[in-house]
NUTORLUM-913744 format. One line per 8 residues: their letters; for each residue x, y, z of N, C-alpha, C. Coordinates in steps of 0.05 Angstrom, whole numbers, plus 5000, padded with zeros to 4 digits. Layout:
a) X/Y/Z/X/Y/Z/X/Y/Z  ...
END
This chain:
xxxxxxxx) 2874/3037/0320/2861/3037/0346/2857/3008/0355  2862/3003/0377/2856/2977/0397/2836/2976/0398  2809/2955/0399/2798/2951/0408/2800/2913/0424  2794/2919/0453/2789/2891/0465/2762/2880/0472  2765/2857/0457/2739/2848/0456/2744/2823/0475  2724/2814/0496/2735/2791/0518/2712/2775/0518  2715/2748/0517/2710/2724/0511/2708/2704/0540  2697/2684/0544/2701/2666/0569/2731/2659/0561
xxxxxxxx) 2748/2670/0582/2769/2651/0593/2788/2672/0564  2785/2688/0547/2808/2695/0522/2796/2721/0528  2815/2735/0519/2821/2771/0515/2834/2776/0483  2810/2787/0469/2821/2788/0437/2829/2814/0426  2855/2821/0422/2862/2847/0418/2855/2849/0394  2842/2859/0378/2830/2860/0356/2852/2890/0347  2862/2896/0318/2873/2909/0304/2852/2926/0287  2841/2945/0288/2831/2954/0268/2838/2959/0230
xxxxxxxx) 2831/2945/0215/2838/2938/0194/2865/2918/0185  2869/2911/0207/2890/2900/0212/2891/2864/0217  2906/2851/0222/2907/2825/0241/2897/2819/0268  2876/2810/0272/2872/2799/0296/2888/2776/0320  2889/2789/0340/2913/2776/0359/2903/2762/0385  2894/2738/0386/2884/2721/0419/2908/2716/0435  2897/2730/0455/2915/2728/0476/2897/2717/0497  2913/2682/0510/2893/2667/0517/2896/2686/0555
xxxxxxxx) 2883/2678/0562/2883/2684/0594/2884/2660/0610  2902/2663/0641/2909/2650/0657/2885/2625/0661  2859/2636/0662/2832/2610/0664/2830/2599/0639  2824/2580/0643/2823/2558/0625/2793/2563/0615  2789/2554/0584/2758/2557/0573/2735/2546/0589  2740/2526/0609/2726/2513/0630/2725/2532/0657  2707/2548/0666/2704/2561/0688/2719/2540/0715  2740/2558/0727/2761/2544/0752/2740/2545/0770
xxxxxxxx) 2741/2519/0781/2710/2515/0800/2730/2525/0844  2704/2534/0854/2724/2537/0875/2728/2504/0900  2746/2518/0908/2765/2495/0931/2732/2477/0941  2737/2455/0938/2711/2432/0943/2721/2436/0979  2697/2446/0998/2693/2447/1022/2693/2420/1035  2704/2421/1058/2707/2396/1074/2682/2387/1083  2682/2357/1092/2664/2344/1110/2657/2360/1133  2640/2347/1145/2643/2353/1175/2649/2335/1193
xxxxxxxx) 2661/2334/1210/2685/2335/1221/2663/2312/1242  2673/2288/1250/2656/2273/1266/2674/2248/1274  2662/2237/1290/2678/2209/1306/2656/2190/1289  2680/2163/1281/2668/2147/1272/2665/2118/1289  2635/2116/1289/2626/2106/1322/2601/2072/1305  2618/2075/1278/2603/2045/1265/2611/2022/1271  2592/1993/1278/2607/1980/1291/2599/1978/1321  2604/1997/1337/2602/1997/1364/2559/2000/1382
xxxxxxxx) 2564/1988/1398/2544/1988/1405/2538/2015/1422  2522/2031/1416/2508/2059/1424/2480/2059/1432  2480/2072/1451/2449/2078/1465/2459/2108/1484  2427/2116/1467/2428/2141/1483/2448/2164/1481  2462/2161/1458/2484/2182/1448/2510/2170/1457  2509/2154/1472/2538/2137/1488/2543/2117/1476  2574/2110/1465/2582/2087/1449/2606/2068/1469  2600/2049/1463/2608/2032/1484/2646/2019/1467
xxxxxxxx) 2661/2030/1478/2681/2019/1467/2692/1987/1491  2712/1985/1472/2723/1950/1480/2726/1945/1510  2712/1930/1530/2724/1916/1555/2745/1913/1565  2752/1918/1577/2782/1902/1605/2783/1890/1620  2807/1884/1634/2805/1873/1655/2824/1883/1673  2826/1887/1693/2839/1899/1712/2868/1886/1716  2882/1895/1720/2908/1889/1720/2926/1882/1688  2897/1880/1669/2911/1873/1633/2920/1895/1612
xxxxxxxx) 2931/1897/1602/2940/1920/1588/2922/1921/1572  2911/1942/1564/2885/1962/1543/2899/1982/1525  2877/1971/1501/2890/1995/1481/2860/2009/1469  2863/2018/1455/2827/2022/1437/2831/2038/1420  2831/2041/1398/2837/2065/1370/2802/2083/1375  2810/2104/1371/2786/2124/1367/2791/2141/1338  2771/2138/1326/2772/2147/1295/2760/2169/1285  2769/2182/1262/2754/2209/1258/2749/2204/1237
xxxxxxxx) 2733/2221/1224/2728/2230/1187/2717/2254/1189  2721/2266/1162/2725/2290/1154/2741/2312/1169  2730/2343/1170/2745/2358/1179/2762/2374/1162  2786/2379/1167/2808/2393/1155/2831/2399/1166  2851/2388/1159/2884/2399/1171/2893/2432/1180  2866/2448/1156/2876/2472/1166/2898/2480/1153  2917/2510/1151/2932/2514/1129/2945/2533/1155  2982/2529/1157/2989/2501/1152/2978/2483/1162
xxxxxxxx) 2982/2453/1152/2969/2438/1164/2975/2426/1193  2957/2413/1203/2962/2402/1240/2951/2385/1247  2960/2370/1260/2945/2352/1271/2921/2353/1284  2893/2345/1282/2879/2339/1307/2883/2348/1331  2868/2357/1359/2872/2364/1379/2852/2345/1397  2857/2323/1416/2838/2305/1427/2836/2314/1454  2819/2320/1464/2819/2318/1498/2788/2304/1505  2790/2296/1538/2761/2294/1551/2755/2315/1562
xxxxxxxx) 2736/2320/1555/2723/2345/1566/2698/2340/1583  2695/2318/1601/2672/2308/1611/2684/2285/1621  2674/2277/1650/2679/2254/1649/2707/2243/1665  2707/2213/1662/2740/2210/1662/2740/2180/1651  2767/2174/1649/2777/2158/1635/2777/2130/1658  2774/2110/1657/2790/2089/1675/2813/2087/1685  2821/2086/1710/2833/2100/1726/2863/2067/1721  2879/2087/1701/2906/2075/1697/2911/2077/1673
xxxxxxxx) 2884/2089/1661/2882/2093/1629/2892/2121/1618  2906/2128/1596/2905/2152/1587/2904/2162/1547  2901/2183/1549/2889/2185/1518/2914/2208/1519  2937/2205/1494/2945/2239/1487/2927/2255/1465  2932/2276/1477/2925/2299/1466/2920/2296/1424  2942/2281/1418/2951/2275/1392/2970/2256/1386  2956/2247/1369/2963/2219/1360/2967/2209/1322  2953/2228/1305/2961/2214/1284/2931/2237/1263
xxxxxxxx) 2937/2233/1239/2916/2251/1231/2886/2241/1225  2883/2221/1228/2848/2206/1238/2837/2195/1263  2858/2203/1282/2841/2189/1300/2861/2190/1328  2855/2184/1349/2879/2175/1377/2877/2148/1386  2884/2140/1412/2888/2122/1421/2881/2119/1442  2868/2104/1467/2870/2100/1482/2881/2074/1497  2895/2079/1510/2917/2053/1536/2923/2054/1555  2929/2028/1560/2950/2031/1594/2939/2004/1609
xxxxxxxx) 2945/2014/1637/2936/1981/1652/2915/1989/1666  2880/1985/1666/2863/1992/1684/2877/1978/1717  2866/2000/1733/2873/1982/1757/2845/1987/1773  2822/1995/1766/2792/1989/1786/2767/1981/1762  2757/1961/1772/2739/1956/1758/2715/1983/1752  2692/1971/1736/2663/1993/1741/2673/2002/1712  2640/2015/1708/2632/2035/1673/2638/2053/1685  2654/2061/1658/2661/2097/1665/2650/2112/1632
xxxxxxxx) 2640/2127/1638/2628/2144/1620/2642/2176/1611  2652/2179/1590/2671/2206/1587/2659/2208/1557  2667/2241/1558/2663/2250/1535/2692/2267/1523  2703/2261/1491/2717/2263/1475/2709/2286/1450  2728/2311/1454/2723/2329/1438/2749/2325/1418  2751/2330/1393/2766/2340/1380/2766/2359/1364  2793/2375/1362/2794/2403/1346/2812/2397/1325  2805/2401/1292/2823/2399/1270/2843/2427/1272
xxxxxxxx) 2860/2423/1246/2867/2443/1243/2857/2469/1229  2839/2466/1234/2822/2500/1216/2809/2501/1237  2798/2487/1262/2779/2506/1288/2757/2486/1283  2758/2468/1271/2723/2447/1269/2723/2437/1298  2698/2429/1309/2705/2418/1331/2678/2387/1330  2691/2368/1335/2660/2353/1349/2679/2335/1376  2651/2331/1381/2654/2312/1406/2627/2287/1400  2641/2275/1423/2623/2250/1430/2632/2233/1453
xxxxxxxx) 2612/2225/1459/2602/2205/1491/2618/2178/1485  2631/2170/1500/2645/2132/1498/2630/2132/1525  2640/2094/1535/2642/2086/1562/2652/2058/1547  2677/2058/1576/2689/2034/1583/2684/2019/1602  2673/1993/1602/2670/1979/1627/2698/1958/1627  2710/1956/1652/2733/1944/1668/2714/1929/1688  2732/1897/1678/2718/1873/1691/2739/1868/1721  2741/1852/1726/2755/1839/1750/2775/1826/1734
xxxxxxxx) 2801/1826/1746/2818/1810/1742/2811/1780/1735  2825/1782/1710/2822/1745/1696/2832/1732/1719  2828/1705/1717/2842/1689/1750/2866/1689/1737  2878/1684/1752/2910/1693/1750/2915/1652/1746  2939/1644/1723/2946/1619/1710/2973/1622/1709  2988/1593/1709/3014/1589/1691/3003/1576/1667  3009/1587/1647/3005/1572/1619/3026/1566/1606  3050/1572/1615/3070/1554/1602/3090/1544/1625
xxxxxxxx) 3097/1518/1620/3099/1497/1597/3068/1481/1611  3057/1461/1589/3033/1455/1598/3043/1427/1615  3068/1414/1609/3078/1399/1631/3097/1404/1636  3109/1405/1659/3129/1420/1671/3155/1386/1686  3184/1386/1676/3194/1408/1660/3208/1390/1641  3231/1406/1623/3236/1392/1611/3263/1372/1621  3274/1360/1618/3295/1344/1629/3326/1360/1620  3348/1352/1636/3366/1369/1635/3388/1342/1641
xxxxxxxx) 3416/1348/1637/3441/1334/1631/3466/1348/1656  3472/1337/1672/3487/1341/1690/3514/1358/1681  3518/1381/1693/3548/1402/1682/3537/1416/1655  3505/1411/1654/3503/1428/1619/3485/1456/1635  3481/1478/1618/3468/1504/1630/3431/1494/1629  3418/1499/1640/3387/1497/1640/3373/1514/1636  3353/1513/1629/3338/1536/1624/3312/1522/1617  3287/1536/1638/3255/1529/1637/3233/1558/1646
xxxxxxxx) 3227/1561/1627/3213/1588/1628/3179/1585/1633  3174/1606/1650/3145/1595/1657/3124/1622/1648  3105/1622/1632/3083/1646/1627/3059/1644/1644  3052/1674/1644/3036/1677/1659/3003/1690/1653  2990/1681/1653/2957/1705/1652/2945/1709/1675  2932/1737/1666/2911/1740/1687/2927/1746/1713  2915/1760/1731/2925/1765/1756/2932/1798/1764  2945/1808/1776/2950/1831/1778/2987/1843/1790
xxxxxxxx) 2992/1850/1766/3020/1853/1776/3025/1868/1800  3049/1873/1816/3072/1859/1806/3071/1822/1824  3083/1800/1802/3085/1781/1815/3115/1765/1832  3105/1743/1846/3130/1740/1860/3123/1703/1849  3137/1686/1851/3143/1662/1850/3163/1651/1877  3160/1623/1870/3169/1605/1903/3169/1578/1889  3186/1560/1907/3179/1539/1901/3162/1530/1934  3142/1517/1935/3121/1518/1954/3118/1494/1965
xxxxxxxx) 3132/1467/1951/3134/1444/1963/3152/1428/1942  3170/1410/1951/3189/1389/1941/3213/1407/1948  3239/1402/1921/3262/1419/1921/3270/1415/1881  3292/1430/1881/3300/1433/1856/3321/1418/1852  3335/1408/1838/3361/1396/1831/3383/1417/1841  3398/1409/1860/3425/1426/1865/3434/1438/1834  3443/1461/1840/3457/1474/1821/3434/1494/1807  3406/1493/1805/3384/1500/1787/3370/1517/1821
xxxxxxxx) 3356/1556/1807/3341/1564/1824/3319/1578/1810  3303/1585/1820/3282/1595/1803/3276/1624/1820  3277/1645/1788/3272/1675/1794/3254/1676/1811  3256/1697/1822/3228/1716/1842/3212/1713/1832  3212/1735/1807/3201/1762/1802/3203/1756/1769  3181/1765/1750/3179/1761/1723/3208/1772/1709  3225/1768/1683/3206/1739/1678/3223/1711/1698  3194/1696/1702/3202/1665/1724/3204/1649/1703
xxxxxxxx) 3227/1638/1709/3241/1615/1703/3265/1603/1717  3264/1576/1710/3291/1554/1729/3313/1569/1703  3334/1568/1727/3359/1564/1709/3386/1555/1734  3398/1551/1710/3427/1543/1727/3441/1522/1713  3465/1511/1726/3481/1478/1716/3471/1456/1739  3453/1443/1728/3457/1421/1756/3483/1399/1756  3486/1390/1778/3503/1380/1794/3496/1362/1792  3479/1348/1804/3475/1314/1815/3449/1308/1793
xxxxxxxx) 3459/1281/1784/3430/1266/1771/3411/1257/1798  3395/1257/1782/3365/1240/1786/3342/1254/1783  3320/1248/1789/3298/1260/1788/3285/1278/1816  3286/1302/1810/3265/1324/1835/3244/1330/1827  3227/1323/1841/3198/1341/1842/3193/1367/1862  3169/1376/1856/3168/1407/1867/3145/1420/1861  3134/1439/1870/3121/1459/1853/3127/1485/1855  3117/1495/1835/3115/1528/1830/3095/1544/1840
xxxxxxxx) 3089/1561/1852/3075/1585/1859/3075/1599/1851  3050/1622/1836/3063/1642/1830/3039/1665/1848  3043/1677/1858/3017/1698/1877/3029/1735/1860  2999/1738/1863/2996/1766/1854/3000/1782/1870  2985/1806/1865/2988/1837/1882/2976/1829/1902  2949/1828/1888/2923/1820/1912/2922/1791/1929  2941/1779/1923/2939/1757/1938/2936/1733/1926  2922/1726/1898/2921/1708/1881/2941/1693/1871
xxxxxxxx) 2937/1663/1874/2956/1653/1870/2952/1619/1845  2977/1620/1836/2978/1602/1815/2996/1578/1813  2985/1551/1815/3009/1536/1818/3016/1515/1797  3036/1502/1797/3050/1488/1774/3065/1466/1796  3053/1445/1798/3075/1410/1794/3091/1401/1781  3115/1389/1778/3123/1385/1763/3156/1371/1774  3170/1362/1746/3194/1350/1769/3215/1349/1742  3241/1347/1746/3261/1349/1737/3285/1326/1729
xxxxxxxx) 3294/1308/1712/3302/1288/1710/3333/1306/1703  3353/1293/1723/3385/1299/1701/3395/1282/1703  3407/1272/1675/3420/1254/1671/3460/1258/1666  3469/1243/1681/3501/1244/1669/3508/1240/1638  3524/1258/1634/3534/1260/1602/3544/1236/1591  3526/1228/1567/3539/1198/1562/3562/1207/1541  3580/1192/1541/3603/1194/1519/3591/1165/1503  3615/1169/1474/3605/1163/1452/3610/1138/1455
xxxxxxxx) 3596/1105/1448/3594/1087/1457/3638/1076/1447  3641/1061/1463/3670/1058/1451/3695/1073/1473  3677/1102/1484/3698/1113/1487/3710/1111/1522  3730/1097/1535/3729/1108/1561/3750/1127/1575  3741/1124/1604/3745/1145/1622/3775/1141/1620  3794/1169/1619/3827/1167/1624/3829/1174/1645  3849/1151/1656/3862/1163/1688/3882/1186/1693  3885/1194/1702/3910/1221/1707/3934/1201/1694
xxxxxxxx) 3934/1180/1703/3965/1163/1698/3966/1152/1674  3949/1143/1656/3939/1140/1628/3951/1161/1620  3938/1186/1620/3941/1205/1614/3974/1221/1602  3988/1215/1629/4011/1227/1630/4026/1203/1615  4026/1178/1623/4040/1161/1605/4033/1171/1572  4018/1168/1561/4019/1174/1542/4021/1200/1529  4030/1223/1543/4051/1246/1540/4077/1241/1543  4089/1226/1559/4111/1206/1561/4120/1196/1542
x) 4103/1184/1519/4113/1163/1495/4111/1191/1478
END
């Protein structure tokens, strides 16, 4: 006769008069603990300055490109797993700004180019993949356009060699696209013109030596404008000391010999 006698985690077929037989079972002698439950699911808002349930994320400036990471913890992927689900559900964003839907499994993004100043105040829900949901309050404040600058070259320009190619590149901050450039007083070295429209810079072969002066302009959307002085030296190509000029008739004579 069988008898089973059961044990934490073993099942012992016991033999009557016989040999005893353990037959271990699938659990282990250590009770299988169950699936450790997730966090809860929240925006992580440390760091940032908050009042009043509203957290104040990073500044702009109008016409500058913006980015801003928005972060999560806890939650759950959900089975299968998924990404996060971000929207505003309140509110709105700064107007040139946008947030997708999904972005990555902790967190989204926010970017783009503000184009109106003023605080804007929105509210940010997210949904995991199992149905968790939280939200929370931001605000972005968008300043006024930086004054609009040329910051490169800090002296303008570099010097150039008569029949060689040129090239003088000019950078820009601050201001509000799209821009245009001019030259606004003097002239350029024959042969050398300078772009419109970004990116501005001289280029060309000049022609004639000497020195031109001039300036640069560069004006914004709104009207703002940026200028640069500056002047241009070209010099004729020197050959190597020793060496001179052949005449056409030089030339041919000594195809001749």
């Amino acid at each position: 006769m069988l008898v089973h006698l059961r044990t934490r985690g073993a099942v012992i077929l016991a033999l009557v008069g016989g040999m005893a037989v353990l037959s271990v079972s699938a659990v282990s002698a250590t009770t299988a603990r169950p699936a450790a439950l997730s966090s809860t699911l929240t925006f992580i808002t440390s760091g940032m300055s908050c009042a009043k349930g509203v957290c104040a994320l990073g500044s702009g400036n109008v016409g500058a490109s913006y980015g801003q990471d928005i972060a999560i913890t806890g939650g759950s992927c959900g089975s299968p797993c998924s990404l996060p689900v971000f929207s505003v559900v309140a509110g709105k964003l700064p107007p040139g700004l946008s947030m997708p839907s999904t972005f990555g499994c902790c967190g989204d993004a926010i970017g783009g180019t503000p184009t109106r100043k003023g605080t804007f105040t929105f509210t940010i829900q997210v949904k995991d993949g199992a149905g968790n949901v939280a939200s929370q309050d931001f605000s972005i404040e968008i300043l006024r356009a930086a004054a609009l600058a040329i910051t490169f070259p800090a002296t303008c320009c570099n010097a150039g060699t008569v029949g060689t190619s040129y090239l003088q590149n000019f950078f820009l901050s601050g201001g509000v696209a799209p821009y245009t450039a001019s030259i606004t007083a003097g002239q350029l070295p024959p042969g050398l013109s300078l772009s419109a429209a970004p990116p501005i810079s001289i280029t060309g072969t000049p022609t004639t030596r000497g020195t031109f002066t001039f300036t640069v302009t560069v004006t914004d959307s709104k009207g703002a404008q940026a200028s640069k002085s500056g002047s241009i030296n070209h010099q004729l190509n020197r050959r190597p000391q020793g060496q001179t000029r052949q005449t056409p008739s030089q030339g041919a004579a000594k195809q001749a010999m």
